[in-house]
N, C-alpha and C positions, 0 to 999 in steps of 0.2 A: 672088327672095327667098323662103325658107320656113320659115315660121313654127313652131316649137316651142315648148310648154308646158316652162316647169320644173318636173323632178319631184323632191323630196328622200323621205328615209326618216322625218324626224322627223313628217309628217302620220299614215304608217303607224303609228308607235310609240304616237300619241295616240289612234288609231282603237282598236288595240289594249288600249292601259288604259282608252278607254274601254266596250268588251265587255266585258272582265274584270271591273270595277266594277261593270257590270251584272249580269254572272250571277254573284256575288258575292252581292249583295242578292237575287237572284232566287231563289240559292239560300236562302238563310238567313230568306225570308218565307215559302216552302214548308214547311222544317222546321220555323217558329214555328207555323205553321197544320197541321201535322200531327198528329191526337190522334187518341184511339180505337182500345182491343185488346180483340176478343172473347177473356175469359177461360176460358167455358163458353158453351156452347151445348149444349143437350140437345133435339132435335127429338124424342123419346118415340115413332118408329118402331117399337121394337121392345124386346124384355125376351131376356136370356141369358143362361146360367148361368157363373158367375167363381168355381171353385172352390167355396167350399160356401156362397155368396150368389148372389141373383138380382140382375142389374144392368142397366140400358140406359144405353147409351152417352153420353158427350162425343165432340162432333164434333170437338173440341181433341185427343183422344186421353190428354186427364188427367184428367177428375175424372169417373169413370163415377159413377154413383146408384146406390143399392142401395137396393133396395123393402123396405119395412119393414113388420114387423105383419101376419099373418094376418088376413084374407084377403088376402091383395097388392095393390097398384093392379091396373086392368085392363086392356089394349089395349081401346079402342073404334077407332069412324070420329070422326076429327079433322076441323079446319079443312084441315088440307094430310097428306093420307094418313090415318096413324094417330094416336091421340093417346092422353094416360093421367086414366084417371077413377079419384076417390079419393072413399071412401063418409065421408069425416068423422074416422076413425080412422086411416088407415092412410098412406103417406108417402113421400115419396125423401128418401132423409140422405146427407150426403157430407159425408165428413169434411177438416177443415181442420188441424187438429192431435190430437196423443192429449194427455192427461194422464200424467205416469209416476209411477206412485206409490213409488217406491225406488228413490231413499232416501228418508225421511220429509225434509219440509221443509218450514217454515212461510210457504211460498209456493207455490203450484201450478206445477211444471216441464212444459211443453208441448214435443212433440217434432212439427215440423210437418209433415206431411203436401202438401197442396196450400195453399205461402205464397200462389200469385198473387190467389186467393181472397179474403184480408187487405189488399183494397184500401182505402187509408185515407185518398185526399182527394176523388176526383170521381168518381161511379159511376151505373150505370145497369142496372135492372132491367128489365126484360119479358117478356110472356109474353101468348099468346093464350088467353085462359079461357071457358069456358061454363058458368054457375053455374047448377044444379040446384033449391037454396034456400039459404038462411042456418042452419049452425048456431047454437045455440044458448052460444053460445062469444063471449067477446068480440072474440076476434082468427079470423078463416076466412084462416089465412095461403095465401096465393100464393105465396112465397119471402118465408125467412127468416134469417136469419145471427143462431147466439146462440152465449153463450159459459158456461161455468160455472167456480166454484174447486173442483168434484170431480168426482168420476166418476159423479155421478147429475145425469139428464137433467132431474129435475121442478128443479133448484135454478138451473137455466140465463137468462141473463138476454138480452132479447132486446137487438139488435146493430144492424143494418138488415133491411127489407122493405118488403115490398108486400103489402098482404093488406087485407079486405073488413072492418067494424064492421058488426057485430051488431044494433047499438045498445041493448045490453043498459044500465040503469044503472050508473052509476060517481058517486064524490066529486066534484059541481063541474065532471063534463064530460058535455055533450049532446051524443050522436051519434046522426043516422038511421040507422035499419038498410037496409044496401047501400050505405054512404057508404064510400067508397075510399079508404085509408090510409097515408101513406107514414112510415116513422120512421127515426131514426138516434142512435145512442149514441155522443157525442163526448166525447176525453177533456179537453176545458174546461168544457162546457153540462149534458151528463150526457145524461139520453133526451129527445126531441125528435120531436114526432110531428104531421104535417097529416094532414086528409081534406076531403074536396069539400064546399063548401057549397052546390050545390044538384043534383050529378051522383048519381045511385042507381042503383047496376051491377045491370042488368037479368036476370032470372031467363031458362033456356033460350036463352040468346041467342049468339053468339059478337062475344065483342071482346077489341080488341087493348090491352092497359092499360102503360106505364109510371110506372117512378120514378125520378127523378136527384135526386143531389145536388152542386152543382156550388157555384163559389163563388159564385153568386147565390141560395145557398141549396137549400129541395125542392121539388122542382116534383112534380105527377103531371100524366099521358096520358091519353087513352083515342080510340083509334082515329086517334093523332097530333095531337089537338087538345090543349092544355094548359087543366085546368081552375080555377077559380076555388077557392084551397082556404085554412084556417084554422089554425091553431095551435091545439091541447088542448091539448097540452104542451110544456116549452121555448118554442121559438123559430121561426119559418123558415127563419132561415138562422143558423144554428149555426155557432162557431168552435169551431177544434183539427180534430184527426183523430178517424176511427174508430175505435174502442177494435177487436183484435184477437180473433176465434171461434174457436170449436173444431169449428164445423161449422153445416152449411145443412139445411133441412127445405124440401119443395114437398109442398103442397097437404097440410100437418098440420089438423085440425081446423074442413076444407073440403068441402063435399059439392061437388064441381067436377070440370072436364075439366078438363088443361092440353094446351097443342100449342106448340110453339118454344117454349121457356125461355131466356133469353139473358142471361149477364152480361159487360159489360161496362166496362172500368176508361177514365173518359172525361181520367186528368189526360195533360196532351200528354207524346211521346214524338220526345226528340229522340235521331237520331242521334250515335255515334260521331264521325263526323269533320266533323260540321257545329261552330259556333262562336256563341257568343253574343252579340250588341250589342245595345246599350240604345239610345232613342229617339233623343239626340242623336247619339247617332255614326250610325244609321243616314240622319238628316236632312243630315250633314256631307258623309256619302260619294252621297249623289242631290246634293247643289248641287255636289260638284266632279267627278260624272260631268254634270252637264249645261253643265258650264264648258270641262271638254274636248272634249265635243261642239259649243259651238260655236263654238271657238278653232280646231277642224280644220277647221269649214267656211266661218270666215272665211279659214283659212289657203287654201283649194280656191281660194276665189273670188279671192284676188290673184295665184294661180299663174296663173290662168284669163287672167287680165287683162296680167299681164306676157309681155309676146313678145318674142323679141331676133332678130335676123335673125343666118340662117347662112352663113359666110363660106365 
């Protein structure tokens, strides 16, 4: 007598949906947990001439800076190689849209230049800085995103940043000076602004500062630590989107180094050919991939068991 195992196909077909069902979900929790596009990056290695402006590059290969204002920023020694030091005056601007002014119209017409820029639900700013001192200014911006309804820059209303408090006076808000500031201008809240209550960005020093705003609201960094920060104005955590700029300034009205400049759009990005499920269906398809799993291997263990003798 010789014993042989029954074998059918329909074990293989369950084995089968149940892989499939697997990397199904497998795929579709990768792409829910996929976020984060650097938009810019400007490392300040280096300054070159772009027809009749002086520029240093994006690593993106789109939104180069163009150095503003006589005397120009400067190449110094950086954190990582080179870096660019601004005396208080002077600036990188990159533009996010033009205004056109004709035809006349009782709206301002924007023709946009670099949209990716115009990120409008979850963002994140950074930059390695070494601050010199505090101007005399109430905002020593870091990066800035403003916008205006004309072609002159003093009427421009700030947007999002990152930038140092003076701690000059103002109506009804107490700030220390070298308190770290993060803001954002939503089209539900209006402007919306923290800074640290008890962090003060250190003179001559190099550190590494963020800001995000996500929907837990603004947070700020410094040196990857998140620190303890307050509300002046608005809110924390501000609803709606980011109202839309006409361009970015670094290190306007800063007596500062920058080195790495990094902007990044932090809302998730899903693929083309990925697909979207909501909780319960995800919950549905793990109880009936772990049904068929183990409906194959009770099926195994009575093949296992049944033997027929061969005539």
């Amino acid at each position: 007598m010789e014993a042989k195992i029954v074998k059918g196909k329909s074990g293989k077909a369950l084995m089968l949906s149940f892989l499939l069902t697997c990397s199904l979900v497998f795929l579709t929790i990768v792409e829910a947990q996929s976020s984060g596009v650097t938009v810019g990056y400007w490392s300040l290695e280096e300054i070159r001439s772009d027809g009749y402006t002086i520029v240093t590059s994006d690593s993106t290969g789109v939104n180069h800076a163009t150095l503003g204002v006589d005397p120009l920023p400067m190449l110094v020694d950086g954190k990582f190689g080179k870096a660019m030091q601004f005396d208080g005056n002077n600036f990188l601007y990159i533009p996010i849209s033009f205004i056109v002014g004709f035809p006349p119209s009782p709206q301002p017409i924007y023709m946009p230049i670099s949209p990716a820029l115009d990120i409008q639900n979850e963002i994140k700013i950074e930059a390695w800085i070494n601050v010199q001192d505090f101007k005399n200014a109430n905002y020593n911006n870091i990066v800035v995103k403003c916008t205006h309804p004309d072609s002159y820059w003093q009427n421009a209303s700030r947007v999002i940043g990152l930038a140092i408090r003076a701690g000059l006076p103002e109506d009804d808000v107490q700030v220390v000076e070298g308190a770290l500031s993060g803001f954002v201008l939503t089209d539900e809240r209006g402007f919306n602004e923290v800074v640290t209550t008890e962090y003060v960005v250190p003179l001559n020093q190099w550190i590494h500062v963020a800001f995000t705003r996500t929907s837990t609201g603004m947070h700020l960094y410094v040196n990857g630590y998140e620190q303890d920060v307050r509300a002046i104005h608005g809110v924390q955590n501000p609803t709606g989107k980011i109202v839309n700029g006409t361009e970015y300034y670094f290190g306007h009205d800063a007596l500062v180094t920058l080195d790495d400049v990094r902007i990044s759009d932090l809302a998730p990005q899903v693929a083309e050919a990925s697909f979207d499920i909501g909780p319960n269906v995800m919950i549905a398809v793990i109880v009936v991939s772990v049904v068929f799993a183990v409906s194959w291997l009770l099926r195994r263990v009575i093949q296992m068991l049944m033997i027929r003798p061969k005539m």
